[in-house]
N, C-alpha and C positions, 0 to 999 in steps of 0.2 A: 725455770730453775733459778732460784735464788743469788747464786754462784754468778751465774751467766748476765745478770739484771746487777749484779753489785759489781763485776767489769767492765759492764755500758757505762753504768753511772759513772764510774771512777774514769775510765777513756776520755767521755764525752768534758767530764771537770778539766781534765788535762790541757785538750783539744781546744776550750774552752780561753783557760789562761795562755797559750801559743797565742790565739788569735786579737787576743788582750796583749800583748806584750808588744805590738806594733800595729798602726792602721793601716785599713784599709787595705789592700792585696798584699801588701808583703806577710801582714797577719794570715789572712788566709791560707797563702803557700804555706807557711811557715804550720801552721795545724796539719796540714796538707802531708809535708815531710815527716811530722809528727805522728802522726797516724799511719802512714806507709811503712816507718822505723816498728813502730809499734805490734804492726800487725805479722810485720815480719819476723821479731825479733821473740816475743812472747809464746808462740809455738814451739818455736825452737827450744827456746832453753827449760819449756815444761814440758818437753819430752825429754830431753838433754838430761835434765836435773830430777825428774820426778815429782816435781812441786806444781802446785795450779796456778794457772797465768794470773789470777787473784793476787793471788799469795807474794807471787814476784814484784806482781805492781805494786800492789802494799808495803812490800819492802823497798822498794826503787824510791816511792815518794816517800815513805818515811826516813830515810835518808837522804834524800836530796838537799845537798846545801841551801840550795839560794830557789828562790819563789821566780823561776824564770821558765 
């Protein structure tokens, strides 16, 4: 599914910049939490709200202040 391969990619970009944002294990953990916030929190609120976890992420990062 389309949908499902354009939230890996956008995840993984994410998870990506976490573990760029500090070396070495603290980057790690820090993707680590990332991904755990993520996978938690995206279910939730696209049953919650009606919108696809896509969609949300799309909106989270298009809003996102600051490149952290």
């Amino acid at each position: 599914m389309k949908t499902q391969s354009e939230l890996s990619v956008l995840i993984e970009g994410i998870l990506q910049k976490a573990r760029e944002s500090w070396g070495g294990d603290i980057g790690d953990e820090r993707a680590t939490v990332v991904k755990e916030l993520l996978s938690n929190v995206l279910p939730n609120w696209s049953e919650k709200l009606g919108i696809s976890e896509l969609d949300i992420l799309k909106a989270i990062e298009k809003n996102r202040p600051i490149n952290v």
